[in-house]
C-alpha positions in Angstrom: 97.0 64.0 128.3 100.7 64.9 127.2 102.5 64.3 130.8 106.4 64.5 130.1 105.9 64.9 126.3 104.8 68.4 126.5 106.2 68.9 122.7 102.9 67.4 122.1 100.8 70.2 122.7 102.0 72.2 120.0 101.8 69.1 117.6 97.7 68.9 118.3 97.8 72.5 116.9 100.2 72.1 114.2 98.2 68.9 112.8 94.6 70.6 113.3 96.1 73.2 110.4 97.9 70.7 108.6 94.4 69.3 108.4 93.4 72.6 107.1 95.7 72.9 104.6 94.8 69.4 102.9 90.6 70.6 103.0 91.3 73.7 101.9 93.0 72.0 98.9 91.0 69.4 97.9 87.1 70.3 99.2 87.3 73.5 97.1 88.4 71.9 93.9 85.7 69.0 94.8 83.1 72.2 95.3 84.1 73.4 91.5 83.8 70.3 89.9 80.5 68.9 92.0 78.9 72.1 93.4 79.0 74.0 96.5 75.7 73.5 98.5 76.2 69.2 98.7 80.4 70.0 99.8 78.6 72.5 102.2 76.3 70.5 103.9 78.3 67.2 104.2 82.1 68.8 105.4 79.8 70.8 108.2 77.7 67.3 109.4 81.2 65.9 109.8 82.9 68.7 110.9 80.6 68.1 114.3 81.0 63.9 114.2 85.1 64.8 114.6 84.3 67.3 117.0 82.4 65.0 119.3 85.5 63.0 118.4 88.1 65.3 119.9 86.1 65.6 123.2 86.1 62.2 124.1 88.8 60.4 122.6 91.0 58.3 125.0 94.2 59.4 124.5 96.1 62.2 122.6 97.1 60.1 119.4 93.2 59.3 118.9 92.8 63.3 119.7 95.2 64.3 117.5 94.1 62.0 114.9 90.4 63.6 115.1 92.3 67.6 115.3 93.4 66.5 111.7 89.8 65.8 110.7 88.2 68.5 112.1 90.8 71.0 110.4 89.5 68.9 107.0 86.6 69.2 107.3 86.2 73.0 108.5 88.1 74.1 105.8 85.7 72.5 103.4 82.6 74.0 105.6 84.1 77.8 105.4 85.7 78.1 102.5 82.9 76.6 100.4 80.3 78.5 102.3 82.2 82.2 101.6 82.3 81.0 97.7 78.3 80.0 97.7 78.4 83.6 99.7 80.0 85.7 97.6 78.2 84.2 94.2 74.6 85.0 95.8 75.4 88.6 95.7 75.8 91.6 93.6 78.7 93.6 93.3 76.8 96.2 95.5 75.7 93.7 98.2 78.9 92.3 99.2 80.4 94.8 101.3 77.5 94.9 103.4 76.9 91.3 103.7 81.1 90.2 104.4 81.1 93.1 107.4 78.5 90.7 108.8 79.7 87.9 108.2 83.4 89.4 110.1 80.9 91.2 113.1 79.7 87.5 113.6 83.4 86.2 113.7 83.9 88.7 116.5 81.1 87.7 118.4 81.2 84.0 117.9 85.3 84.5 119.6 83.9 86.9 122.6 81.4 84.1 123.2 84.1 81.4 122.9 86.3 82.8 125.6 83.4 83.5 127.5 82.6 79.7 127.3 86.1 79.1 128.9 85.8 81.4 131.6 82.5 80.4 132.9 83.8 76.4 132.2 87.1 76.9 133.6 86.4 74.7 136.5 85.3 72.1 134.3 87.0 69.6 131.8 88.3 70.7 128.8 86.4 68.0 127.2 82.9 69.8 127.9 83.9 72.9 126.2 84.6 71.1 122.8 81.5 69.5 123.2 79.5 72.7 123.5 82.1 73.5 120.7 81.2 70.8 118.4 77.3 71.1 118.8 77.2 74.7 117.1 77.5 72.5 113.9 74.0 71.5 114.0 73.1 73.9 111.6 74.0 71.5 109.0 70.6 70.6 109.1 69.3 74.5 107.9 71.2 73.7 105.3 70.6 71.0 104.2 67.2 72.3 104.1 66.8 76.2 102.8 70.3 76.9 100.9 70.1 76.7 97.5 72.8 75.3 94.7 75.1 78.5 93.6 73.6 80.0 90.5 76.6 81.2 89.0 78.3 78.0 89.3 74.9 76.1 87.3 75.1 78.9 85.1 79.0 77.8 84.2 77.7 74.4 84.0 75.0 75.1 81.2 72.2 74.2 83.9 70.3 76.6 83.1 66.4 75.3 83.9 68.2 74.8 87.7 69.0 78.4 87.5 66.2 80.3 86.2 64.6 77.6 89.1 66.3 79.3 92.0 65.4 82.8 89.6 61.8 82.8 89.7 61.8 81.8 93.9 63.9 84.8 93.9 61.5 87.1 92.0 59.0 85.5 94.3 60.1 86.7 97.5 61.3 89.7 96.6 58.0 90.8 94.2 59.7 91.1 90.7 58.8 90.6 87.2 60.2 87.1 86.4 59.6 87.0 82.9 61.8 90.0 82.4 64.4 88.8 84.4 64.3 85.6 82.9 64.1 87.2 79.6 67.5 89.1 80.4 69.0 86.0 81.7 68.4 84.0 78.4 69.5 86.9 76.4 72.7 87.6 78.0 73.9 84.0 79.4 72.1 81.3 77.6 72.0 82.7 74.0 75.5 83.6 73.8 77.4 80.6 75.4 74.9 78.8 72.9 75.4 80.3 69.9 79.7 79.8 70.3 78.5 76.6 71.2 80.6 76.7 74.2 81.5 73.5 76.2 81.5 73.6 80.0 85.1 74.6 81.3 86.3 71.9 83.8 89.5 74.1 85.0 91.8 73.6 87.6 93.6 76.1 89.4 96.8 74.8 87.0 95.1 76.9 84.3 95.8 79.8 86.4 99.3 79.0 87.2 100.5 78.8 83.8 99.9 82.2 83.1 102.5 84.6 84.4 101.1 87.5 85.7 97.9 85.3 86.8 100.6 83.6 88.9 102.4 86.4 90.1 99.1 87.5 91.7 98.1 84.2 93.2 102.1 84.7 94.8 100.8 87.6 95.9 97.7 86.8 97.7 98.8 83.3 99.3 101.7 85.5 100.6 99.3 88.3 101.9 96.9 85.3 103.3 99.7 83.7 105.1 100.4 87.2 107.1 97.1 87.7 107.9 96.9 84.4 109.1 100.3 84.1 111.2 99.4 87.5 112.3 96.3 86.7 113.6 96.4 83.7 115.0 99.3 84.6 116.4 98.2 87.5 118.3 95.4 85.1 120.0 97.7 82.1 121.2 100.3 85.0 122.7 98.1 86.6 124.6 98.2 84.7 127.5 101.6 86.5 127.4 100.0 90.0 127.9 99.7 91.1 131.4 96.5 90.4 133.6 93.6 87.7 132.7 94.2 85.2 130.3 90.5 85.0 129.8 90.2 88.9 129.4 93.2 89.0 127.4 91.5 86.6 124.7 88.4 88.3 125.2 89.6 91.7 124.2 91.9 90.6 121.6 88.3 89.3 120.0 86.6 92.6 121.1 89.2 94.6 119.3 87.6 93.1 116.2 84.4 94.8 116.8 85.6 98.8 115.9 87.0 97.4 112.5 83.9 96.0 111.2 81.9 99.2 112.1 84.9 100.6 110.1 84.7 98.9 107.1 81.2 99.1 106.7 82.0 102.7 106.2 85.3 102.7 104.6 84.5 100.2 101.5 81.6 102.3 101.0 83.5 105.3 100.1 86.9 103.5 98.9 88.1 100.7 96.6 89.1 97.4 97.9 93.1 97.9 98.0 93.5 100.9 99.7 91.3 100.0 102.4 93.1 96.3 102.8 96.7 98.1 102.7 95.6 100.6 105.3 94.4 97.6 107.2 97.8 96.2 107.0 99.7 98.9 107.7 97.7 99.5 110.4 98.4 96.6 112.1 102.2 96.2 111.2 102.2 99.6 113.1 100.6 98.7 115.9 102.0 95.5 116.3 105.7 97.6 116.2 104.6 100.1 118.5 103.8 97.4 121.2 107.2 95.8 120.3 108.9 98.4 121.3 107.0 99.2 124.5 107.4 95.3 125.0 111.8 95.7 124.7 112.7 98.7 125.9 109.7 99.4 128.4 109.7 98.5 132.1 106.9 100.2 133.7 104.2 99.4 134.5 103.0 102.1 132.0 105.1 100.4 129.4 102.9 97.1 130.1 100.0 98.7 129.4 100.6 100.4 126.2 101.8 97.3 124.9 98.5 95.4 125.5 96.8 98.7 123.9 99.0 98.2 120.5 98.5 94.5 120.2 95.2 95.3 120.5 95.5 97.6 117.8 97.5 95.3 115.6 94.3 92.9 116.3 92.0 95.5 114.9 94.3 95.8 111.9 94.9 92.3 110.9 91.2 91.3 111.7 90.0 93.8 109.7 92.5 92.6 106.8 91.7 89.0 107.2 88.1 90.0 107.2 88.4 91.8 103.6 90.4 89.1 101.7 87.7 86.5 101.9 85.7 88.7 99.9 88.5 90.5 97.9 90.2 87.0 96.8 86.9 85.1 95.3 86.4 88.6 93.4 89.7 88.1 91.5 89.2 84.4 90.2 86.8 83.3 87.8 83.5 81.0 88.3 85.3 77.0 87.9 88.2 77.6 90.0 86.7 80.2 92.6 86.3 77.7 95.2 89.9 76.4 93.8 91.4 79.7 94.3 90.3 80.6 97.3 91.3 77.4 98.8 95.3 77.3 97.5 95.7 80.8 99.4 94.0 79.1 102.6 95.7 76.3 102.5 98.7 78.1 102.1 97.7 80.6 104.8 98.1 77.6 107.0 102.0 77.9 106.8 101.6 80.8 108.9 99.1 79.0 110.7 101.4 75.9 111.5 103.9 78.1 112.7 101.6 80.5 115.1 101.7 78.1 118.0 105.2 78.6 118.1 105.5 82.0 118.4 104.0 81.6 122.3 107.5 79.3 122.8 109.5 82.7 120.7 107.6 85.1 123.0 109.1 83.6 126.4 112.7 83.1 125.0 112.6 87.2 123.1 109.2 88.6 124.2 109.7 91.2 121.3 110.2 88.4 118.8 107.2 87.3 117.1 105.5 91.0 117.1 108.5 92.1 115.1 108.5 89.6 112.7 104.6 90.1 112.0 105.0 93.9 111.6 107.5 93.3 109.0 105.4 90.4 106.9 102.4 93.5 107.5 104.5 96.5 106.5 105.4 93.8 103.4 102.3 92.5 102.3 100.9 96.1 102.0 103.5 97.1 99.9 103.0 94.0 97.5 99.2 94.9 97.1 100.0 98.1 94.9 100.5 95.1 92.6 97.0 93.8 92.2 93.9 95.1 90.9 90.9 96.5 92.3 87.7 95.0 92.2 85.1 97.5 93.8 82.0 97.7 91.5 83.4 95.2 89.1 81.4 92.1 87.8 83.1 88.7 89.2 85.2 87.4 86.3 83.2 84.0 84.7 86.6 82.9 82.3 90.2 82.4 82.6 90.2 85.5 79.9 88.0 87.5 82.0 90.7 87.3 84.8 93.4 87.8 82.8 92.0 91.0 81.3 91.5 92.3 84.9 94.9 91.7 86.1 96.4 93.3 82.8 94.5 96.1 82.4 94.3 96.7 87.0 91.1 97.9 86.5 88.9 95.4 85.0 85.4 94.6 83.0 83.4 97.0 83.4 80.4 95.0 81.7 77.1 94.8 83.9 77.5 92.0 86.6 74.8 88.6 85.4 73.0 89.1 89.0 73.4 92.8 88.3 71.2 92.4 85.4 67.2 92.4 87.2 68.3 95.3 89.1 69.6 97.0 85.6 65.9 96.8 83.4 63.9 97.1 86.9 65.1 100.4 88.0 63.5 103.8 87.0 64.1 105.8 84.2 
């Protein structure tokens, strides 16, 4: 489709992120104000119409036109969709339930390269369509997700929560009037008796506090490694030596070890020092197999430096894996969605710039793994700065996060969806 202007390749890349960066903006701030199940359900039915849109359109301005959409649009599906995640669950449930959510990641990319290997022989255009019809589960939900009780709770909607309550006491066989009771006694009662209004903040609020902005620096600088890193890692690997297929297939499998991992590490540790060890883990790697990459010749050499990348794969996924649940756990209720979406969109810096590091590799083969072991080695030491969050309650108030970050240790009050589990368990 590009002919002579091959510069255009990069620029279908470039503008599918750039579309990212504008969703992740403005979908997640739409998500705060309007809720996160309707932002859901609508960015994930379009998300497919722009897909069916990249595979047939006639020429690459009307392809990169749609690239920009679908990057919108996903943004709004995932980021929205970890938020109404991450506020389903209790403090104790979400390690479990985000090494899932990372194991599927790793699957869903082994089965994408396996797509293109056994398509290989056929137009591009049929494996963006294949693609693009995953997004059919728009209609699931549409149909059995409910509304995010925290954020109706923030919203003073309180018969819509204690709705979506009592179908969860229903399934799971518990006493709903206790629960309910516990709910009105601890949510409703007080926010009524300050006669609280509903906070409609915007992620502003958080910026104008300095050490709440220092740690959104923080984390948009740790999301941009992690996303340079690894996005970077996938579109060199056609650089490695052998397959290009295999290469991207075991660049995905390499995922696989550090979700078994976490499951067990975040069991036994905090957040931080299993994110930093993540990091360095991969700035290591990524060195090890830049060195074997600039100074080796052998075929040995070759080898090992496939093995590292592989390693600094494992590292980074793992990491990448770990801040979409440590990040929603820092901000509070109103400007979650917000939160989480400024370090995406930001991420996507690193993003825009990943398809270039392919055009660094073949000038300075050595080149981009140096520069992402350094942002790694970098963004671990900048975590000793922020707090943890393991077995803490998910801050409702601007004051709520501000107490965590100043104190690095946080509320230790009993979570809201901590609360049935609190009066239901055995004396």
């Amino acid at each position: 489709m590009v002919c002579d202007n091959v510069g255009l390749k990069e620029v279908v890349q470039v503008i599918l992120l750039l579309g990212q960066t504008v969703g992740a903006l403005i979908f997640t701030s739409v998500a705060d104000k309007y809720g996160r199940k309707p932002v859901l359900v609508a960015c994930n039915f379009l998300l497919g119409a722009t897909g069916f849109g990249v595979a047939y359109a006639p020429n690459i301005y009307v392809m990169i036109a749609f690239r920009f959409l679908c990057g919108f649009f996903q943004q709004g599906a995932t980021l929205v969709a970890v938020t109404l995640r991450m506020e389903f669950l209790t403090s104790k449930n979400r390690r479990v339930v985000i090494v899932l959510s990372g194991l599927f990641w790793t699957l869903t990319t082994v089965l994408f390269g396996l797509m293109a290997y056994f398509m290989r022989d056929q137009s591009w255009r049929m494996l963006q369509t294949a693609a693009a019809l995953f997004t059919c589960n728009f209609i699931l939900s549409a149909l059995f997700l409910y509304e995010s009780p925290r954020w109706l709770s923030a919203n003073k909607k309180y018969a819509q929560t204690l709705e979506i309550i009592r179908k969860a006491c229903q399934i799971n066989k518990k006493d709903y009037q206790k629960v309910k009771a516990v709910y009105e006694l601890h949510v409703i009662q007080p926010q009524e008796a300050k006669d609280l209004v509903v906070e409609r903040n915007s992620i502003l609020d958080i910026v104008r506090h300095r050490a709440l902005f220092m740690t959104s620096v923080i984390l948009c600088f740790i999301w941009m490694t992690n996303s340079l890193t690894y996005y970077g890692l996938f579109l060199t690997s056609s650089s490695l030596a052998g397959n290009r297929h295999l290469n991207f297939i075991l660049i995905g499998l390499s995922g696989l070890p550090s979700d078994m991992l976490n499951m067990v590490l975040l069991a036994f540790f905090g957040r931080k020092p299993v994110i930093m060890g993540w990091l360095l883990t991969a700035g290591t790697g990524l060195l090890a197999a830049t060195m074997f990459m600039a100074f080796g010749s052998s075929e040995a050499s070759v080898i090992l430096s496939v093995i590292f990348s592989c390693v600094g794969k494992l590292g980074i996924g793992a990491s990448f894996s770990n801040m979409f649940m440590y990040t929603p756990e820092l901000f509070p209720t109103n400007v979650r969605s917000a939160g989480l979406g400024v370090c995406a969109g930001v991420s996507r810096l690193g993003s825009m710039l990943s398809p270039y590091s392919q055009t660094l590799a073949e000038v300075a083969l050595w080149g981009p793994g140096l520069i992402f072991s350094v942002m790694c080695f970098l963004s671990a030491i900048l975590f000793t700065k922020l707090p943890e969050t393991r077995g803490q309650p998910m801050p409702n108030t601007i004051s709520d996060m501000k107490q965590r970050v100043a104190s690095n240790y946080g509320n230790r009050n009993v979570d809201v969806l901590d609360y049935e589990a609190e009066i239901l368990k055995p004396k």
